[in-house]
C-alpha positions in Angstrom: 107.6 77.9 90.1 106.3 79.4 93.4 103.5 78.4 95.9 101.5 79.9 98.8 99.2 79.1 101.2 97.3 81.6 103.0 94.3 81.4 105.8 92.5 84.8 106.5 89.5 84.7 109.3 86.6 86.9 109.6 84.6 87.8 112.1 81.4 90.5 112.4 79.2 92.1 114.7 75.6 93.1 114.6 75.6 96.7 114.6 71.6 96.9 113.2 68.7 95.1 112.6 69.2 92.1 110.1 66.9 91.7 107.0 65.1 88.9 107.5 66.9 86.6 104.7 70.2 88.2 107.0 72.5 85.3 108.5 73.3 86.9 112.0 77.2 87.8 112.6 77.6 84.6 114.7 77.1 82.0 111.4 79.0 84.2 109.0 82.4 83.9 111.1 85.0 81.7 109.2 88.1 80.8 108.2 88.8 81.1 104.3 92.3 78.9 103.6 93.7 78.9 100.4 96.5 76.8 98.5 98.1 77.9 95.2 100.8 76.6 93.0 102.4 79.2 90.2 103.7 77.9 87.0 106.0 80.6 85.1 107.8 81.0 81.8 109.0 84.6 80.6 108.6 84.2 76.6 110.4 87.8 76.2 112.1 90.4 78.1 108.4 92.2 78.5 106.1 89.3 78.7 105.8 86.6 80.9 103.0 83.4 81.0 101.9 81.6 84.0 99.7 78.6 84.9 98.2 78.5 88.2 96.1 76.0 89.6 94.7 76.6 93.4 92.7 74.9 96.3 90.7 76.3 98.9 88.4 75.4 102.3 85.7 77.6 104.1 85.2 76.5 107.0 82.9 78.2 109.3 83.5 78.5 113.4 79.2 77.6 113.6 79.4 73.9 112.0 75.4 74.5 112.0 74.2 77.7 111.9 71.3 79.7 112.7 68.9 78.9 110.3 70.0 75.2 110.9 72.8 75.3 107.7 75.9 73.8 107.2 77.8 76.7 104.8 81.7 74.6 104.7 82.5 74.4 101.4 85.6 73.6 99.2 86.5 74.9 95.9 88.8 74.7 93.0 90.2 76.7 90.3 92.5 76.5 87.3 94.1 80.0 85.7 96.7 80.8 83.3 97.8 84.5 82.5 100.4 86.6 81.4 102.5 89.7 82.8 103.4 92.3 80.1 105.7 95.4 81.4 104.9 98.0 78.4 107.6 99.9 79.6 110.0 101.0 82.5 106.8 101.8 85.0 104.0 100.6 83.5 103.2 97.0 84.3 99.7 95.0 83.6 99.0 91.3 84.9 95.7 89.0 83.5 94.3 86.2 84.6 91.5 84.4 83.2 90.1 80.7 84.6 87.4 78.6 86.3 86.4 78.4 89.4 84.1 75.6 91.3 83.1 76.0 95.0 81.0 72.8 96.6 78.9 73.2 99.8 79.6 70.2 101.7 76.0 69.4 102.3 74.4 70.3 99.4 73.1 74.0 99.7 74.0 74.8 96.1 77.4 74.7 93.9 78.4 77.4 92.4 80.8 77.4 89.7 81.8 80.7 87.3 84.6 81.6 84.8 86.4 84.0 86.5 88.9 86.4 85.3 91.4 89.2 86.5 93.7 92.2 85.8 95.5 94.7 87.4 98.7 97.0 87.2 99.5 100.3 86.1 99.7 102.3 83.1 101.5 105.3 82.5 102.2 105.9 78.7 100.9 109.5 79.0 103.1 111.6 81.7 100.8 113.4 83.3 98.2 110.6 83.5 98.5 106.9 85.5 95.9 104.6 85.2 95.4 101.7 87.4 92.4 98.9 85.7 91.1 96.9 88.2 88.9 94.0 86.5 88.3 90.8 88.3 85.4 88.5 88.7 85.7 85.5 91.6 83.3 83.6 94.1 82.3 85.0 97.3 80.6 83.4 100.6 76.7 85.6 101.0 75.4 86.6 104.2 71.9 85.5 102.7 70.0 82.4 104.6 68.2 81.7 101.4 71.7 82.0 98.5 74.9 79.9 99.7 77.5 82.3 97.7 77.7 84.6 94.7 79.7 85.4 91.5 81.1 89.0 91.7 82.1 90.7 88.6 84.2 93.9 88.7 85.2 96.6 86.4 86.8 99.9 86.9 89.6 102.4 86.5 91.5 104.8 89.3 93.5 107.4 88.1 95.1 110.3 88.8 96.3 113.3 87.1 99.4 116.0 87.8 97.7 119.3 86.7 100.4 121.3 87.6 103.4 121.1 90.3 101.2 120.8 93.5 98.3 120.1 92.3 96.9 116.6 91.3 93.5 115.3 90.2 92.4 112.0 91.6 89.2 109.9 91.2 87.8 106.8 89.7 85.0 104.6 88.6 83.4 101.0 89.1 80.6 98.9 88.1 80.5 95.7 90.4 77.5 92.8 89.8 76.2 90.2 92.1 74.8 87.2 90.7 73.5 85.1 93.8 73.5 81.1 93.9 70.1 80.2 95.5 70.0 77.5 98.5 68.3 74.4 97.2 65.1 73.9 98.6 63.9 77.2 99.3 62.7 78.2 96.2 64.2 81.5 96.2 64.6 82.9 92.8 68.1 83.9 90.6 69.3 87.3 92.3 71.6 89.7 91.1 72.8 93.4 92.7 73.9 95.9 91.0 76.6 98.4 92.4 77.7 101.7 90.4 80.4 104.2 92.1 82.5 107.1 90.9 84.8 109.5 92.7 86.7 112.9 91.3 88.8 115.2 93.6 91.8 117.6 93.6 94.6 117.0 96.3 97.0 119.6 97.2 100.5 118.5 97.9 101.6 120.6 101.1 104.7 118.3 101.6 106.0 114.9 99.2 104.4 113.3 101.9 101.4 115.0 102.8 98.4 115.5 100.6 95.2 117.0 101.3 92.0 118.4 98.8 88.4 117.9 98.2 86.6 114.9 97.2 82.9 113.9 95.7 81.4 110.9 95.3 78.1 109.2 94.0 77.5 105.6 94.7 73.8 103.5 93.8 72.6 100.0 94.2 69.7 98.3 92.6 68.5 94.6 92.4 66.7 92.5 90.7 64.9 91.3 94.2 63.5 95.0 94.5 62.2 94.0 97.8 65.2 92.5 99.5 67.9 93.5 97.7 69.7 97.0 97.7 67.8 100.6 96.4 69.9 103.1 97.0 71.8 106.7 95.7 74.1 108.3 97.7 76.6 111.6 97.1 79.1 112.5 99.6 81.5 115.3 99.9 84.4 115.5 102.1 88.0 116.3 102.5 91.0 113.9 102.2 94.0 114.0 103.9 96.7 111.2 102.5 99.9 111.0 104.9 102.9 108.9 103.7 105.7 107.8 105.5 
């Protein structure tokens, strides 16, 4: 058995002109704390269960904010999982629970199943995989939706080609499913993000990398008006330093 707390603040600056359902930086500032219990029990050599059960409080540093809302909120959540080491380097971890978040004066709940797994997979030499699926609750920076559900999938990877040279990239597809304020009548909203990245890095050193890079990224919504239309294609050069 094992426990944590944590408490991680965040603060923002208005760098453009906000939207007009946009809460300004001022009333998104807060402090997220977070208290977690884990409950372990290794059923083999390779595979390990785990029930963990955790609190949390949002508590922003605007008690009322701009838009005359109070956004504090606590939440709940209840998980059980399991680590399973396939072999010497290749290591995955699930999680899979429920999740409740209350606004303290009665914006909206929002409660979701939420889920999660990471690690690293390796059972082809050349070839590492790292799966990064997770869905949780976030806070929205939307005067008319009190929080959100975000669901991601998606894979990193990269690829020895030969000696030096390495191919690198990834993909995600992310969802936003917004939890409308009640009272303002604004409608279910969800957001749709899509990104992918490919590249080939150059080792110059063991620690120094350095290689071309292209990626395409595009958002849609089901609020068409309001909500993210976007698609985007970058190229560029990345240098990766180690120490």
């Amino acid at each position: 058995m094992n426990g944590s707390v944590n408490a991680t603040k965040y603060w923002y600056e208005d760098y453009s002109v906000i939207t007009s359902q946009g809460l300004p930086a001022a009333s998104r500032e807060r402090t997220e704390y977070a208290e977690s219990l884990r409950f372990g029990y290794e059923l083999s050599e390779d595979l390990a269960v785990f029930v963990a059960p955790s609190l949390s409080q949002i508590r922003y540093f605007q008690t009322i904010d701009a838009v005359g809302q109070n956004r504090n909120a606590d939440g709940t959540n209840v998980g059980v999982g399991a680590i399973w080491k396939l072999n010497a380097i290749s290591v995955l971890e699930g999680s899979v629970g429920y999740t409740q978040q209350n606004n303290q004066s009665g914006l909206g709940n929002t409660g979701a199943y939420t889920f999660g797994l990471v690690g690293t997979w390796t059972g082809y030499a050349p070839l590492t995989l790292r799966p990064n699926i997770s869905r949780s609750i976030n806070q929205s920076a939307l005067s008319n939706y009190s929080a959100y559900v975000s669901t991601l999938a998606g894979v990193d990877f990269n690829y020895i080609i030969h000696d030096a040279w390495t191919m690198v990239g990834g993909v995600s597809y992310n969802t936003a499913d917004y939890t409308p304020v009640n009272g303002t009548g604004a409608p279910p909203r969800t957001d749709t993000y899509l990104r992918g990245q490919i590249g080939v890095l150059y080792t110059l050193r063991p620690q120094v990398q350095v290689g071309p890079m292209y990626e395409y990224s595009s958002g849609s919504s089901t609020d068409p008006v309001n909500g993210p239309s976007f698609q985007r294609q970058i190229f560029s050069v990345r240098l990766i330093a180690r120490h």
